[in-house]
N, C-alpha and C positions, 0 to 999 in steps of 0.2 A: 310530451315535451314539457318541459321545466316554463315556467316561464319568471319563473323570481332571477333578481340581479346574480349573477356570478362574480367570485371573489371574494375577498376578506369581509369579514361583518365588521360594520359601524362598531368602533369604539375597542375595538381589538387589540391588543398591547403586541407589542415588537420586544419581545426577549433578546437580550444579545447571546449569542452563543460560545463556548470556547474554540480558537482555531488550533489543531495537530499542524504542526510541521513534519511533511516527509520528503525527503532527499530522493529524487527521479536515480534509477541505475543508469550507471554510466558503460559504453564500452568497454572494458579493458583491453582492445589496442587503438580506437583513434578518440576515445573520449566523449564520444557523442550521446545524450540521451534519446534518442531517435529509435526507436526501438519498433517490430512487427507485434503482434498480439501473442498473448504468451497459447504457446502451441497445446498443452493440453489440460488436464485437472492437474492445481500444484500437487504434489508429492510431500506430505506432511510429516515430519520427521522426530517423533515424541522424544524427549530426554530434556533433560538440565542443565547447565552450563552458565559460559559467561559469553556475553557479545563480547565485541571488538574493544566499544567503550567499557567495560566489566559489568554490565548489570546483567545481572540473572536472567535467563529463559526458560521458558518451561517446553517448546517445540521450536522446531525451524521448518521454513516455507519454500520448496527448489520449484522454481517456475522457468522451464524452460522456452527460449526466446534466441531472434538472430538481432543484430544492428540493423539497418534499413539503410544505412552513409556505406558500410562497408563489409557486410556482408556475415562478419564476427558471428559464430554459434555462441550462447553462452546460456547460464543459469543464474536468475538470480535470486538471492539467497532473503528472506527474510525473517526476523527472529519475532516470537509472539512471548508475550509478555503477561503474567498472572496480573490480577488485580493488585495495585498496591507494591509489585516487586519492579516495577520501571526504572525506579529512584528517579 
């Protein structure tokens, strides 16, 4: 057993970090983000394209999942992004 102090060392600096913003899936018929755990390994979908918003992708992400409010099967879709092609 250890016996020195646990926890941050004396004089240690706090970096601030960047925060991502991401948007929880919503149901498509009552709206809710309430979701059960996504049912199995995403299904990774290699190609190039445009999101919604027009920026570039280089794969997309089908995560299958139900609502928990009401019961909705759905898939939800996420796009992954090359370094530097996010805009």
């Amino acid at each position: 057993m250890s016996s020195g102090k646990t926890g941050r060392p004396r004089g240690a600096v706090t970096f601030d970090r960047p925060v991502a913003d991401a948007a929880a899936s919503r149901c498509p018929a009552c709206q809710s983000t309430n979701r059960a755990p996504y049912d199995k390994s995403p299904q990774i979908v290699e190609g190039s394209g445009t999101d919604p918003q027009g920026r570039p992708y280089s794969a997309v992400e089908l995560r299958p999942t139900h609502c928990l409010d009401c019961g909705q099967r759905r898939i939800d879709r996420t796009w992954q992004y090359l370094p530097g092609e996010s805009g």
